[in-house]
C-alpha positions in Angstrom: -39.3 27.0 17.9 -36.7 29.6 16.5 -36.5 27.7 12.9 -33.3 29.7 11.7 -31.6 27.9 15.1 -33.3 24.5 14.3 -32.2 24.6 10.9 -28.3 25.6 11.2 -28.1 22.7 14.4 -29.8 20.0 11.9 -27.9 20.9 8.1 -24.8 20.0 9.8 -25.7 16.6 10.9 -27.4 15.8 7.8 -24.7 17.0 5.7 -22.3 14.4 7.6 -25.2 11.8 7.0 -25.0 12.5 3.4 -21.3 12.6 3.0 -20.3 11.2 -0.1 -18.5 7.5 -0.2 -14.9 9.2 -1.1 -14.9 10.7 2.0 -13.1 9.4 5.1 -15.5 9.1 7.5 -14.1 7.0 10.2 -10.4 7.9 10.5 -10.5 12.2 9.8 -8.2 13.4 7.8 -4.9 15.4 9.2 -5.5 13.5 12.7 -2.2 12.4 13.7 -1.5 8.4 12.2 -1.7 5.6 14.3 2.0 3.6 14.5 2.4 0.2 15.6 5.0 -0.6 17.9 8.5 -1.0 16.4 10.0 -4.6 16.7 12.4 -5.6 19.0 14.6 -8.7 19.0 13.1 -11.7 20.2 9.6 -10.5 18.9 6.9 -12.6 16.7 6.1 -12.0 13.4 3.3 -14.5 11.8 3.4 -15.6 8.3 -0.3 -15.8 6.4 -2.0 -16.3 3.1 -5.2 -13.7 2.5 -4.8 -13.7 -0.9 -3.0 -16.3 -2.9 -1.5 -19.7 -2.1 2.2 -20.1 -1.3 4.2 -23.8 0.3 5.8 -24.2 3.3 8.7 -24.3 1.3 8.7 -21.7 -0.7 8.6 -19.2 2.6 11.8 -20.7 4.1 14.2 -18.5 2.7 12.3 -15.6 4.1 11.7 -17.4 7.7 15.2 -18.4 8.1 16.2 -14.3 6.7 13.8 -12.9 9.5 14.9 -15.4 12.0 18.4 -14.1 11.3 16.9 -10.7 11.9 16.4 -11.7 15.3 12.5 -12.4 15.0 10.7 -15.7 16.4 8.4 -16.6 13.5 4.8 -18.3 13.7 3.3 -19.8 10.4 0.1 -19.3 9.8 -2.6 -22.7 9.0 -3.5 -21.1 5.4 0.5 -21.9 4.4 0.6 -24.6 2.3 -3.2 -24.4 2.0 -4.8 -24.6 -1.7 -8.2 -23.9 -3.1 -7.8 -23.2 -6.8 -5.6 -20.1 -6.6 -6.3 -18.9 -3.5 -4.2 -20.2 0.0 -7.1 -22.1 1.2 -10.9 -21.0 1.2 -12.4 -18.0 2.3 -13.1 -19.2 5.2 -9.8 -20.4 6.4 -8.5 -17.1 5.0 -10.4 -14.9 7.4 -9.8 -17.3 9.9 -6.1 -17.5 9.9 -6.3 -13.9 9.5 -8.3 -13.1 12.3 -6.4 -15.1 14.8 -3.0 -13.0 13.7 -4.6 -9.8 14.3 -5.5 -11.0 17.7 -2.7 -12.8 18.9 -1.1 -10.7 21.4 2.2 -13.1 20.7 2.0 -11.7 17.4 3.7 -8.1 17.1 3.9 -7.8 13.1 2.0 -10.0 9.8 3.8 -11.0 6.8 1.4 -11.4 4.3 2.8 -14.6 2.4 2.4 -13.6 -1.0 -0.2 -11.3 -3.0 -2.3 -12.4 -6.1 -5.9 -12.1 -5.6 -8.3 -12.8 -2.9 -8.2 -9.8 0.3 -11.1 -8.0 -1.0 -13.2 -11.4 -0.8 -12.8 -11.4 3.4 -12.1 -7.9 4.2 -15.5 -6.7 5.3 -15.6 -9.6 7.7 -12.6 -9.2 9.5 -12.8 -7.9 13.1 -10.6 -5.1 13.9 -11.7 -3.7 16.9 -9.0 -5.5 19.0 -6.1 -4.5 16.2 -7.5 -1.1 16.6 -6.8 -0.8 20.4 -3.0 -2.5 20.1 -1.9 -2.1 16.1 1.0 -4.3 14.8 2.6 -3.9 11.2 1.0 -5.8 8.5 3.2 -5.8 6.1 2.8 -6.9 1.8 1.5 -5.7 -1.6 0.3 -6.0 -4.5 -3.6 -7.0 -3.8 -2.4 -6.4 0.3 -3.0 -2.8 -1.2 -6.7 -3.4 -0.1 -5.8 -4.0 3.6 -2.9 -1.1 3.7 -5.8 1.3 2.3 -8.8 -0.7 4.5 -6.6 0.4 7.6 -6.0 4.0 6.3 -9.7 4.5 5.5 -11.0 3.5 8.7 -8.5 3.1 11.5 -5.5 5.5 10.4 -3.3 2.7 10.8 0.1 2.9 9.4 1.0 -0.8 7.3 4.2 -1.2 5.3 3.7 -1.7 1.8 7.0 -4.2 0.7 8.2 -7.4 -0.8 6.6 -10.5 1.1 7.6 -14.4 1.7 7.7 -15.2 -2.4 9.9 -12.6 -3.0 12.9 -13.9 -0.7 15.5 -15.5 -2.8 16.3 -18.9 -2.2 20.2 -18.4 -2.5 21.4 -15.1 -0.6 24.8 -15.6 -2.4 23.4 -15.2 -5.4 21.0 -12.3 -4.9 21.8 -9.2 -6.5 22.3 -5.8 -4.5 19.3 -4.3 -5.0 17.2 -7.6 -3.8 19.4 -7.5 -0.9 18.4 -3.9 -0.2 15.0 -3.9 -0.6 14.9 -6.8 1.5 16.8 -5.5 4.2 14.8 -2.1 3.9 12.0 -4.8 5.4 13.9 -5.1 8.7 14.6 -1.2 9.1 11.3 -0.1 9.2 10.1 -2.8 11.5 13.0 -1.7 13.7 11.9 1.9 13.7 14.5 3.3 11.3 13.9 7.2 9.8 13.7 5.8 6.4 15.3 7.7 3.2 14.8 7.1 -0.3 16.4 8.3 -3.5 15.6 7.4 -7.3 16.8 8.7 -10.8 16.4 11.8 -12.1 14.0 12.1 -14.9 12.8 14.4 -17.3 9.0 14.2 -17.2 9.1 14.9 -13.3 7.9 17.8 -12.2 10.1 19.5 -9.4 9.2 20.9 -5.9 9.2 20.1 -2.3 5.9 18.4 -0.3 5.0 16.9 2.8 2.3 14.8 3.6 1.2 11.0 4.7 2.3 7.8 2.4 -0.5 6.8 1.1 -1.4 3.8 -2.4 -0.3 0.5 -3.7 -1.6 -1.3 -6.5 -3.5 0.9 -9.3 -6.0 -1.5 -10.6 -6.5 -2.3 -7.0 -6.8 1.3 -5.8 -9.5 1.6 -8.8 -11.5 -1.7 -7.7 -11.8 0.1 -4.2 -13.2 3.7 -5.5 -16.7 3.9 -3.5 -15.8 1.4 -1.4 -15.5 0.8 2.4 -11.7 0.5 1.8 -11.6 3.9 -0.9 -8.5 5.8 0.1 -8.4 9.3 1.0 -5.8 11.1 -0.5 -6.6 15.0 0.5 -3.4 16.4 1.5 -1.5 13.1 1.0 1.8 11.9 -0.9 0.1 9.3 -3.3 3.0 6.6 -4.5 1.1 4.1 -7.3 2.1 1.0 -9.3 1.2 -1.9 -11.0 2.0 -4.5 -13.3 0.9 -6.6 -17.0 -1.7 -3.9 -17.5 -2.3 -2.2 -21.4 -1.5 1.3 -21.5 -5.4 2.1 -22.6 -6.1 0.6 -19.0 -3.5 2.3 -17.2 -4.9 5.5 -18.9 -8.8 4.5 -17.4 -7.1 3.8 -14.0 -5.2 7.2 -14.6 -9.0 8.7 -15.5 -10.5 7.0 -12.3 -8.3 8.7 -9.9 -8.9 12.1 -11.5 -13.1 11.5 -11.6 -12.9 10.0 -8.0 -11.3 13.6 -7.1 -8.0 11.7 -5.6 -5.8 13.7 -8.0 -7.4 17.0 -7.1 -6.1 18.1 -3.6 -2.4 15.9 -3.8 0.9 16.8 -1.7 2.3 15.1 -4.6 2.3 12.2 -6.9 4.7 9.1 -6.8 4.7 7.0 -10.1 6.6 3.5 -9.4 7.0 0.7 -11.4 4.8 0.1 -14.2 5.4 -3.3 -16.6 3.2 -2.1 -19.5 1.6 -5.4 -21.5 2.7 -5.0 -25.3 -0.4 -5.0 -27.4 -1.4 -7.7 -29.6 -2.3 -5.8 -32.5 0.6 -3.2 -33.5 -2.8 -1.2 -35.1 -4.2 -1.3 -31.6 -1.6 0.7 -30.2 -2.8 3.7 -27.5 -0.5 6.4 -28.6 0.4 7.8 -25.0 3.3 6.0 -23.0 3.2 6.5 -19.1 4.2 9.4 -19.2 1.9 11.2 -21.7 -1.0 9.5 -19.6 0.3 10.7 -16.3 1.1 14.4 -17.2 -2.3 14.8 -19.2 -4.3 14.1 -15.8 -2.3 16.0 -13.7 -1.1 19.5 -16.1 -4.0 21.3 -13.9 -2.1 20.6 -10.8 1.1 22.0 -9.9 2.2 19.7 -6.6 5.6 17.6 -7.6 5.6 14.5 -9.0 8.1 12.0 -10.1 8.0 8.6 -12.2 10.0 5.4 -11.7 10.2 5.7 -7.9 11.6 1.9 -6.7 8.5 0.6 -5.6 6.2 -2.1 -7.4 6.6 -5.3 -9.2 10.2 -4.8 -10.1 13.2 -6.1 -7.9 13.9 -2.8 -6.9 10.6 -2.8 -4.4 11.6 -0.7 -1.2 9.6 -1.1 1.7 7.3 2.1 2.6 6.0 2.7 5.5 1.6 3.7 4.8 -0.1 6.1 6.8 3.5 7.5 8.2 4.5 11.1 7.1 7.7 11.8 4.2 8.5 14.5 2.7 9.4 14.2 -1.4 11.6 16.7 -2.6 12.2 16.6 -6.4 14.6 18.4 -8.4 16.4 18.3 -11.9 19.1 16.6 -10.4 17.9 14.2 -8.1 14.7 12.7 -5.9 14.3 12.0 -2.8 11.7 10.5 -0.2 12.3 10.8 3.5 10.0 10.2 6.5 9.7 13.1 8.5 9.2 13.0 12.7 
């Protein structure tokens, strides 16, 4: 046997054997994403609790706004379910789950509420019949490890957005911006080219990208790194937030995605909301706001980036559509995120 042939036919097969865990082995990078259908009057959208627990009352205000939309709506058996902080066991998690994914009936999921619990059943859902006929699934927050879960290993687009617990319970009293950001919900399940702006501000840095929406949650992003779930972000417009987190944590979160490499090969960055938890001892204080710890891990780099983008734990929480292609243009003067067909 030629050995120079044997060898150059077998070092590519074992190299994709040995691929490291960051890469994204199933769904390849710069293939075209995968979009569920857009909604249509008249369609279903089911209502279910993967994470935390949530009443049957306490979703009404959002079922009677998405009936209103036009949608019939199917509630799922884990509402009004409780086991300790979760919306009924594991179990009847996955379960409920499961049967939303493959309900043809079902065209879109509205996870009920975030909190804690996906990554405890995501490695046992099923998605082979989502695969073949995608719907939206739509949340965030800790539904940041099904929107990456589906980018990872389907190319799936999700939309990353307010949920059930976020609907107020009096319209007439809701400010503007809940109204928007609720109603930015219904455009992208309708198919609307969505367009986003935000404030100006001084620590961005300015220039034009293009890539696929991809992120969430930080801390969840970090609990994912060499995971099944672990994002790829080559080439990609990463958007991040979080919430009640110490500024020494969001700087190791800030140090994770620069180790893991997801920093490295950007379209650009998107900072969003970040509620930063006051420390308890003023002689314990970090020394480095947001900013500081954001520009220090990406100086090297020289793709755009811009802070306070509307997206997170804040009421000003737009819904994004994951996995879909934007462009971000940032300037000294203004910011802008569009998707791009």
């Amino acid at each position: 046997m030629n050995r120079k042939k044997f060898l150059s036919s077998v070092v590519p097969a074992a190299a994709f054997i040995a691929a490291p865990a960051g890469n994204n082995l199933f769904a390849e990078p710069g293939l075209p994403a995968k979009i569920p259908p857009y909604l249509k009057k008249g369609d279903t959208i089911g209502i279910t609790c993967p994470a935390g627990f949530i009443t049957l009352e306490d979703i009404q205000p959002a079922v009677a706004k998405m009936k209103e939309w036009g949608f019939d709506i199917k509630v799922g058996s884990t509402v009004g379910k409780k086991d300790f902080t979760f919306g009924g066991t594991d179990e009847e998690r996955l379960q409920d789950l499961q049967q939303m994914l493959d309900d043809k009936s079902i065209k879109a999921i509205m996870c009920a509420r975030g909190g804690y619990g996906a990554v405890r059943i995501i490695d046992k859902v099923d998605f082979k019949k989502f695969a073949l006929a995608p719907k939206w699934i739509i949340g965030f927050s800790d539904i940041t490890v099904i929107h990456a879960h589906l980018d990872r290993n389907f190319g799936i687009a999700s939309i990353h957005s307010k949920m059930c617990n976020s609907f107020p319970s009096d319209w007439s009293k809701a400010e503007p911006v809940q109204m928007e950001t609720i109603e930015s919900i219904q455009k992208c399940l309708f198919g609307e080219k969505m367009i986003y702006t935000a404030a100006p501000n001084a620590n961005n840095r300015a220039g034009i990208a293009e890539g696929t929406l991809v992120g969430g949650n930080l801390k969840t992003l970090e609990t994912l790194a060499g995971s099944k779930s672990d994002i790829n972000t080559d080439g990609k417009i990463l958007f991040v937030e979080d919430t009640g987190e110490y500024l020494y944590s969001i700087d190791r979160m800030f140090w994770n995605l620069k180790r893991t490499g997801k920093l490295n090969r950007l379209k650009a960055l998107v900072v969003g909301g970040f509620k930063v938890k006051p420390s308890e001892d003023p002689a314990d204080e970090f020394g480095k706001d947001l900013y500081a710890i954001v520009t220090e891990k990406i100086k090297e780099y020289s793709y755009p980036v811009c802070f306070d983008f509307p997206v997170g734990h804040q009421k000003n929480n737009y819904a994004l559509k994951c996995g879909v292609k934007h462009q971000l243009t940032v300037s000294n003067s203004s910011v802008s995120l569009k998707e791009s067909r």
